[in-house]
C-alpha positions as CSV (number, residue, x, y, z in Angstrom):
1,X,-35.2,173.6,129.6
2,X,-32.2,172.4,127.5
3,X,-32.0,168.7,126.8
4,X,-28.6,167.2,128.0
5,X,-26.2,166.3,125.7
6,X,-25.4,162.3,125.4
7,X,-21.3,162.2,126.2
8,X,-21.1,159.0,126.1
9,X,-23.2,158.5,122.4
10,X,-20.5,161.3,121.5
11,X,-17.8,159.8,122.2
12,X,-18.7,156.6,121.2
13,X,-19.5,158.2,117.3
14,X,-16.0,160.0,117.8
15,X,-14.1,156.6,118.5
16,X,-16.0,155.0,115.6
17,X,-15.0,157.6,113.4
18,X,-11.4,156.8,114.7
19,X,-11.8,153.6,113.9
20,X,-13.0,153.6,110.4
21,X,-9.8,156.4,109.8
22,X,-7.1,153.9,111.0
23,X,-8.7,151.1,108.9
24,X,-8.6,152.9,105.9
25,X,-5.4,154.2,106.1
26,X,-4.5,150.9,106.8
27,X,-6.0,149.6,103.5
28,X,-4.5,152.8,101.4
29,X,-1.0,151.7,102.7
30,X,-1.5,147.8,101.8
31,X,-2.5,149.1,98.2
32,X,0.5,151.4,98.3
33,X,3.1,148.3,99.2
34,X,0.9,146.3,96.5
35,X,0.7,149.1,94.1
36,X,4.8,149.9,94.0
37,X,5.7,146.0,93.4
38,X,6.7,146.5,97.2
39,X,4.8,143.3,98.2
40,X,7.7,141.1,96.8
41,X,9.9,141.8,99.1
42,X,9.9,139.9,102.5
43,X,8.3,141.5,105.7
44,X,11.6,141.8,107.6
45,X,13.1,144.1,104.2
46,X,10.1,146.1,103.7
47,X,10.1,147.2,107.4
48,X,14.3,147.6,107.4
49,X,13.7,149.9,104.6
50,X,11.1,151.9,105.7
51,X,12.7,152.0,109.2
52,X,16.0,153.6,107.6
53,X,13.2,156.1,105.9
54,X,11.6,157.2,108.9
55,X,15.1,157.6,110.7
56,X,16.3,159.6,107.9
57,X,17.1,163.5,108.6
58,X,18.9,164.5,105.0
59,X,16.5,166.7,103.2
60,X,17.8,166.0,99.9
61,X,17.0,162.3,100.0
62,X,13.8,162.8,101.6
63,X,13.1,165.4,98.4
64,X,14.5,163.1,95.9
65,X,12.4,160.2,97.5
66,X,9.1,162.7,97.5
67,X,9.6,163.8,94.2
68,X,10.1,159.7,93.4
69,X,6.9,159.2,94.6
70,X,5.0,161.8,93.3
71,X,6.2,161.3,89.5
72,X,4.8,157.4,90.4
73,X,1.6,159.1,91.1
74,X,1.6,161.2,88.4
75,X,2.4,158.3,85.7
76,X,-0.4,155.9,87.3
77,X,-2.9,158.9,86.8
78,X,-2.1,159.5,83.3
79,X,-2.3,155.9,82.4
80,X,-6.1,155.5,84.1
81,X,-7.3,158.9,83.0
82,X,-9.6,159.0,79.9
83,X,-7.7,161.0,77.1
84,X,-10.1,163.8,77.2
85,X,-9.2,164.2,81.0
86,X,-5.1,163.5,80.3
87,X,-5.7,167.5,77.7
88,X,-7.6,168.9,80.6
89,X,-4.4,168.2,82.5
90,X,-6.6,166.0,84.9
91,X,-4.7,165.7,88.5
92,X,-5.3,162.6,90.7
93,X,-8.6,162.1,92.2
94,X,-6.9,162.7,96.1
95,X,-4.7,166.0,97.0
96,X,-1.3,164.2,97.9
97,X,-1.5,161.2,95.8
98,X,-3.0,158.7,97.8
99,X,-5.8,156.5,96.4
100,X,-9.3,155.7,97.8
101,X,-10.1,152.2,98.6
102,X,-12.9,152.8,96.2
103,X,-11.3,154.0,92.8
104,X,-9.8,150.4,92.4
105,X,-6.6,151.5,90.8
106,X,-4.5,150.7,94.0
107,X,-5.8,147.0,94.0
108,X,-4.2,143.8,93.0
């Protein structure tokens, strides 16, 4: 006979999983705001600006912002890569630029 399967110690590991997802996307945006010089601005600018960002439909500003942001990403990796990864070409340590809470290059 089968043993039954614990739903509700599943579910429970599923909404800690969750959990731990938000809060670190959570961090990797703070780093992000930190990490741009985005912090100086005032709460009340910061979300008006990314409001207007989210609401935004023209694809040409939306590619001019990604490509923005990617070149960002690409200068911070060049300036914390050793130089024998910078001739390698080394790419940044996450696919899509973002940085883990753990490499420390997004901190403050």
């Amino acid at each position: 006979m089968r043993k039954p399967r614990d739903f509700d110690a599943e579910l429970k590991s599923l909404e800690d999983k969750a959990r731990d997802l938000k809060a670190r996307k959570v961090q990797q945006l703070g780093e992000l705001v930190i990490s741009t010089g985005a912090d100086a601005l005032g709460a009340d600018e910061l979300a008006g600006a990314l409001i207007v960002m989210a609401e935004t439909r023209d694809a040409g500003k939306r590619e001019a912002w990604a490509k923005r942001g990617a070149a960002f990403f690409q200068g911070r990796s060049r300036r914390t890569a050793s130089p024998s990864d910078r001739d390698a070409g080394g790419a940044p340590s996450q696919p899509g630029g973002t940085q883990s809470a753990s490499s420390g290059t997004g901190a403050a």
